[in-house]
C-alpha positions as CSV (number, residue, x, y, z in Angstrom):
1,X,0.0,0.0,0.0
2,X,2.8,2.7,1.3
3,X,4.8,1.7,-2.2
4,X,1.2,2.5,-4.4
5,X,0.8,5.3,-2.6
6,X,4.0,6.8,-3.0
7,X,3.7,5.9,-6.7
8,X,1.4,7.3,-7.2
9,X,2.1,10.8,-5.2
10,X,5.3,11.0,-7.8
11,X,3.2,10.5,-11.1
12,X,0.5,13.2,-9.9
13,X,3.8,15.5,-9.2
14,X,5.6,14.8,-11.7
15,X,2.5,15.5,-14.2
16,X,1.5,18.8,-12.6
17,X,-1.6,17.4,-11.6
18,X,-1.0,18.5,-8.1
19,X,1.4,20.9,-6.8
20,X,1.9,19.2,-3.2
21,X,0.7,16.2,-1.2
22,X,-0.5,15.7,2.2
23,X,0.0,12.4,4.2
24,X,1.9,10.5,6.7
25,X,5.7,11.7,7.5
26,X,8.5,9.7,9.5
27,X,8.6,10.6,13.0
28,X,11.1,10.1,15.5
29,X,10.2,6.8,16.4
30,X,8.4,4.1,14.0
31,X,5.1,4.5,16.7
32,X,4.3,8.1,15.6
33,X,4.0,9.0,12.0
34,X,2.6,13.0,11.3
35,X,0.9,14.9,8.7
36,X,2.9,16.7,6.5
37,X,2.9,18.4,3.0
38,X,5.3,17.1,0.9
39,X,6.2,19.7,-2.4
40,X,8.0,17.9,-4.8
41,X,9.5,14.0,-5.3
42,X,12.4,13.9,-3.2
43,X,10.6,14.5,-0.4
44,X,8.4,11.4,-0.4
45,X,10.7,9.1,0.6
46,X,10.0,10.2,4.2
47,X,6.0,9.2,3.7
48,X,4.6,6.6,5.4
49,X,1.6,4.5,5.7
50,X,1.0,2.0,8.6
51,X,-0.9,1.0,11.5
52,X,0.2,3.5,13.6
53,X,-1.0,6.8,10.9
54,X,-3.8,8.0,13.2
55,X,-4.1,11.4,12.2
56,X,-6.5,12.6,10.4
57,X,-6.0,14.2,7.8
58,X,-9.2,16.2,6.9
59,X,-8.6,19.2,9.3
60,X,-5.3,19.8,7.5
61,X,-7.1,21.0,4.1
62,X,-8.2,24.0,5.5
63,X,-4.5,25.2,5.0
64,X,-4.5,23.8,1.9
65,X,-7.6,25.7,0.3
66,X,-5.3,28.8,1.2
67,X,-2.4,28.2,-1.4
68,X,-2.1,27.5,-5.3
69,X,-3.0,24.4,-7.2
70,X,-4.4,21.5,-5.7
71,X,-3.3,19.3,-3.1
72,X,-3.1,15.4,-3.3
73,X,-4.7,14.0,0.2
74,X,-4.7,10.7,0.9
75,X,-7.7,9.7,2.9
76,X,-9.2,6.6,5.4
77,X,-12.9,5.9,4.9
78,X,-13.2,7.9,8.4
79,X,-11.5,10.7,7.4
80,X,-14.1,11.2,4.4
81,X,-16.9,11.8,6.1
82,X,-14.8,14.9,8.0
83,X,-13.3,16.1,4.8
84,X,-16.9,16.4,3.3
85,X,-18.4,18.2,6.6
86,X,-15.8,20.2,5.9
87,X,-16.7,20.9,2.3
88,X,-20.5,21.2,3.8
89,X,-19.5,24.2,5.8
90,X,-17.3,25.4,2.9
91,X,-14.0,25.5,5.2
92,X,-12.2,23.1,2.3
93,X,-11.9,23.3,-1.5
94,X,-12.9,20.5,-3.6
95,X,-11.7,22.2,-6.9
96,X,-8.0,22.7,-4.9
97,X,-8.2,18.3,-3.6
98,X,-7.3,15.5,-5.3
99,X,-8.4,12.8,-3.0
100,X,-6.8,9.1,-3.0
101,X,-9.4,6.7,-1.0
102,X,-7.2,4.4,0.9
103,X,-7.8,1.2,2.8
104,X,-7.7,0.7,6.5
105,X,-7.4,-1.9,8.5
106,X,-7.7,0.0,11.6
107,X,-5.2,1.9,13.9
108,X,-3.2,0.6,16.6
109,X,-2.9,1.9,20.3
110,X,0.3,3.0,21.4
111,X,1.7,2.8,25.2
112,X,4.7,3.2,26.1
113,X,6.1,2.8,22.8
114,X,4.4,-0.6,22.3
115,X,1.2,-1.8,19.7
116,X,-1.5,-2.8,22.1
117,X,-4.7,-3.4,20.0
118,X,-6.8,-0.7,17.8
119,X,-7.6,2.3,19.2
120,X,-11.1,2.0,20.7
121,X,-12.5,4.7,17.4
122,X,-10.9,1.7,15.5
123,X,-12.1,-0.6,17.2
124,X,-16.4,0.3,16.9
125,X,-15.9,2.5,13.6
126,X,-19.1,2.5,11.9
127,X,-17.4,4.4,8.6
128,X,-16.0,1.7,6.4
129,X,-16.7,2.5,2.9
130,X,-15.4,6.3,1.4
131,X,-17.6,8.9,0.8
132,X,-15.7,11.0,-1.5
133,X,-12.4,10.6,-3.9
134,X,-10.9,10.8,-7.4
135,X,-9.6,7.8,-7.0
136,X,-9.0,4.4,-4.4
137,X,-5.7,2.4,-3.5
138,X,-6.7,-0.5,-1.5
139,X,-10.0,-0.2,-0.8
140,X,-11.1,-3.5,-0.9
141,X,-7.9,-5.5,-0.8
142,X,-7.1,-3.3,2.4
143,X,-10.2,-3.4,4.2
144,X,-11.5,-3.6,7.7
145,X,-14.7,-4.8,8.9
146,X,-15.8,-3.2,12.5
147,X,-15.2,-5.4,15.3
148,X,-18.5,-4.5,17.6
149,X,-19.8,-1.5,16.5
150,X,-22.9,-2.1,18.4
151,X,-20.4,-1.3,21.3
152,X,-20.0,2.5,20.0
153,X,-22.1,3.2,22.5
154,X,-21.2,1.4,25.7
155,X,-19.4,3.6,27.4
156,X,-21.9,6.8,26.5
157,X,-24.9,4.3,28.5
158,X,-22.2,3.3,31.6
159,X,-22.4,6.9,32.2
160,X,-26.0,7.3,31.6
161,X,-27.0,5.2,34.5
162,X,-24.7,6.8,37.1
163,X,-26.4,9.4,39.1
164,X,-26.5,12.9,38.6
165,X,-24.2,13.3,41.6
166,X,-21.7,10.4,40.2
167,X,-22.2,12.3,36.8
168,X,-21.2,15.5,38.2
169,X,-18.8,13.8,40.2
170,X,-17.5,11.7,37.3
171,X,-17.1,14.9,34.9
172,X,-15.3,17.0,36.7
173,X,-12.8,14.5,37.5
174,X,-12.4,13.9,33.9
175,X,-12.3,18.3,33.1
176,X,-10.2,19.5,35.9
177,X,-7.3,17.4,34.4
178,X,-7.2,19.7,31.5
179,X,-4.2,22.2,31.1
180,X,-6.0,23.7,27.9
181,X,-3.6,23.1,25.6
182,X,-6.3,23.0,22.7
183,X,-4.6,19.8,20.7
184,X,-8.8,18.5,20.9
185,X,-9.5,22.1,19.5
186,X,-6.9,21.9,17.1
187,X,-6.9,18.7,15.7
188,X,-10.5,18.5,15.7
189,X,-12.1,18.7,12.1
190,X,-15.5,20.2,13.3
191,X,-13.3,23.1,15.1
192,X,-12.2,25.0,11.8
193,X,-13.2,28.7,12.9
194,X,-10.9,31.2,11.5
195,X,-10.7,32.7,15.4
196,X,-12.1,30.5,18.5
197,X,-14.2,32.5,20.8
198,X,-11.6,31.1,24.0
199,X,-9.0,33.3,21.6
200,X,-10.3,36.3,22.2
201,X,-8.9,39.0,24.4
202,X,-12.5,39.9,25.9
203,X,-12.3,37.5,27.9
204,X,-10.1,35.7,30.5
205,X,-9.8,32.4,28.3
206,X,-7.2,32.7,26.2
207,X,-5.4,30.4,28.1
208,X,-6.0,28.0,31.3
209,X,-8.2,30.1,33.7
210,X,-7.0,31.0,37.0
211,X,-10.8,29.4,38.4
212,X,-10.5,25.4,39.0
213,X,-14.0,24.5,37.5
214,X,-13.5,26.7,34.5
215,X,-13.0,23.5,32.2
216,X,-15.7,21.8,34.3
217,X,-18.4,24.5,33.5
218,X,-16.9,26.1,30.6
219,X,-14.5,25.2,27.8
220,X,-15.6,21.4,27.0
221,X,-19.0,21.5,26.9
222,X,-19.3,24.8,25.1
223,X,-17.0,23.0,22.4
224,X,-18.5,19.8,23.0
225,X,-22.3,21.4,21.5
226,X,-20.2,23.8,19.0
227,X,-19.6,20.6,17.5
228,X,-23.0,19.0,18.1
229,X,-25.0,17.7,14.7
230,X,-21.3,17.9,13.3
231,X,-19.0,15.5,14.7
232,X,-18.2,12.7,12.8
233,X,-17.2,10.7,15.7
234,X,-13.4,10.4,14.5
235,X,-12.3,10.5,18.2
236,X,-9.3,12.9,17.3
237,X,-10.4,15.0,20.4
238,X,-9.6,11.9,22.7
239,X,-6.5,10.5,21.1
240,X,-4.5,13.8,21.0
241,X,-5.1,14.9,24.7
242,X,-2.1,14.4,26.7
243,X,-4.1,14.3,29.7
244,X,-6.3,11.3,28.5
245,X,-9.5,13.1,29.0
246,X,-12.4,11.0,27.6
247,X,-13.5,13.5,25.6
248,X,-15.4,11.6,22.8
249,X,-17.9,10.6,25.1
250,X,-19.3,14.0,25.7
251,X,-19.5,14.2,21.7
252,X,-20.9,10.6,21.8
253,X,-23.8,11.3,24.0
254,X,-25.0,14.1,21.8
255,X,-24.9,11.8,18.6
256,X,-27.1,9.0,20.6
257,X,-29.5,11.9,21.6
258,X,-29.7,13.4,18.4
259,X,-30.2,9.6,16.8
260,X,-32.7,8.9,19.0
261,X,-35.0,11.7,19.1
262,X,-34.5,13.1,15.5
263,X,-33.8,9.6,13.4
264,X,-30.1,7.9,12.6
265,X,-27.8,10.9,11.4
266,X,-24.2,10.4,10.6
267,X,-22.1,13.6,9.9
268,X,-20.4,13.8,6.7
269,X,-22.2,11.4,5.1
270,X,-24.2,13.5,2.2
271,X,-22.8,17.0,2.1
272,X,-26.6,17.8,0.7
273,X,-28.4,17.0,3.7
274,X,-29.2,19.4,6.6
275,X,-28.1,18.5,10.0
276,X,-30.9,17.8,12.8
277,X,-30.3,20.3,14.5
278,X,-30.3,23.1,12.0
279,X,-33.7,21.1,10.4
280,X,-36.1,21.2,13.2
281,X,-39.5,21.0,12.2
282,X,-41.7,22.3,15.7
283,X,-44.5,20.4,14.7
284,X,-43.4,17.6,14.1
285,X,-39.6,17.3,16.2
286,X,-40.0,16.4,19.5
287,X,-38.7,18.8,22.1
288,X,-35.5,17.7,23.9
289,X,-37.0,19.6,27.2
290,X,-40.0,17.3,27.2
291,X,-38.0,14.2,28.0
């Protein structure tokens, strides 16, 4: 796969097809693999494609629509379904992408510098089959089915049946480790505003806040329904906090509401359709407050 891939990133280059390419770069160790644009041939041989290319590389063409001539991105079947929310909310250029559909067979967890099983997004990912592309490398010889993706949401009901104490209890546990660091923000394809309102200089929450329930009462769950009707469930939020924050689940439990009281919904799916919560029909909708 890395070999076709790379192949291919040279003939688009070398043809003028595309001026640059996005994927998976080298890191430091074999375990962690980052984006990166790549401008011209020589280059490539640092690209990569294995188990352990977790990024996704949907938020990253938001840059690209920005500079000249289009950009060759090589995406999983998950990372589709952000690319074309994306291209819903017109923060990406389809005219400026030439997109490769890859196959996936699922990422693997890292610990301590070992492989210890798919990430748990991996591991109930509902998204097998690409939703937009030029062209596919692997799709079906590479291809993974879910394990249990009528586990997605298992953990989302554990915390349902708590009670509200042990809910409040269990949250801010989980918030007060944050350091705000944005990587959630920032790797997050559903947070693409060109300034985020905990920027601004109105306000003290430009960076950590000196108050110790400010992430309890504040930052997450103001992101966490910024993002609600528009997550695609790709669990970058989770994976990239250094504190290990369970973040997806807060995104999680607004996808189960929104599938149970407005119908099934997946994000990215049809760039055509309007989201749930920006369809509401008051005669017919039910009324979250009623429940």
């Amino acid at each position: 796969m890395q070999e076709l891939m790379k192949a291919k990133a040279k003939e688009l280059l070398a043809g003028g097809i595309v001026q640059k390419v996005l994927a998976w770069k080298k890191g430091d160790f074999p375990q962690n693999p980052a984006p990166a644009f790549f401008a011209d041939e020589s280059q490539l041989d640092e690209m990569v494609y294995d188990k352990f290319c977790a990024a996704n590389l949907a938020k990253f063409m938001v840059e690209a629509k920005k500079e000249d001539g289009k950009t060759l991105v090589f995406l999983r079947p998950c990372d589709t379904y952000s690319y074309n929310q994306l291209l819903k909310e017109n923060r990406v250029s389809r005219e400026k992408a030439y997109i490769i559909g890859v196959g996936c067979e699922g990422v693997v967890a890292v610990e301590e510098m070992q492989g210890t099983g798919l990430l748990e997004r991996c591991r109930v990912c509902t998204k097998i089959n690409h939703v937009i592309y030029d062209e596919l490398i692997g799709a079906e010889t590479v291809k993974r089915e879910t394990d249990d993706a009528a586990a997605r949401f298992d953990r989302v009901e554990e915390v349902e049946k708590m009670t509200s104490d042990e809910r409040y209890a269990f949250w801010q546990n989980q918030l007060s480790k944050c350091i705000r660091c944005n990587a959630c923000r920032n790797a997050c394809p559903s947070c693409s505003c060109k300034k985020c309102v905990f920027d601004g200089d109105s306000y003290d929450t430009e960076q950590k806040a000196n108050a110790s329930s400010f992430e309890e009462q504040m930052f997450h769950i103001i992101r966490a329904y910024h993002v609600a009707g528009r997550c695609t469930d790709c669990g970058e939020c989770a994976r990239v906090c250094p504190q290990g924050i369970e973040l997806n689940l807060l995104n999680r439990k607004f996808i189960k509401d929104i599938n149970e009281l407005y119908g099934e919904f997946q994000a990215g799916a049809d760039i055509e359709a309007l989201g749930p919560l920006t369809d509401f029909n008051i005669d017919q909708d039910p009324e979250p407050s009623s429940f």
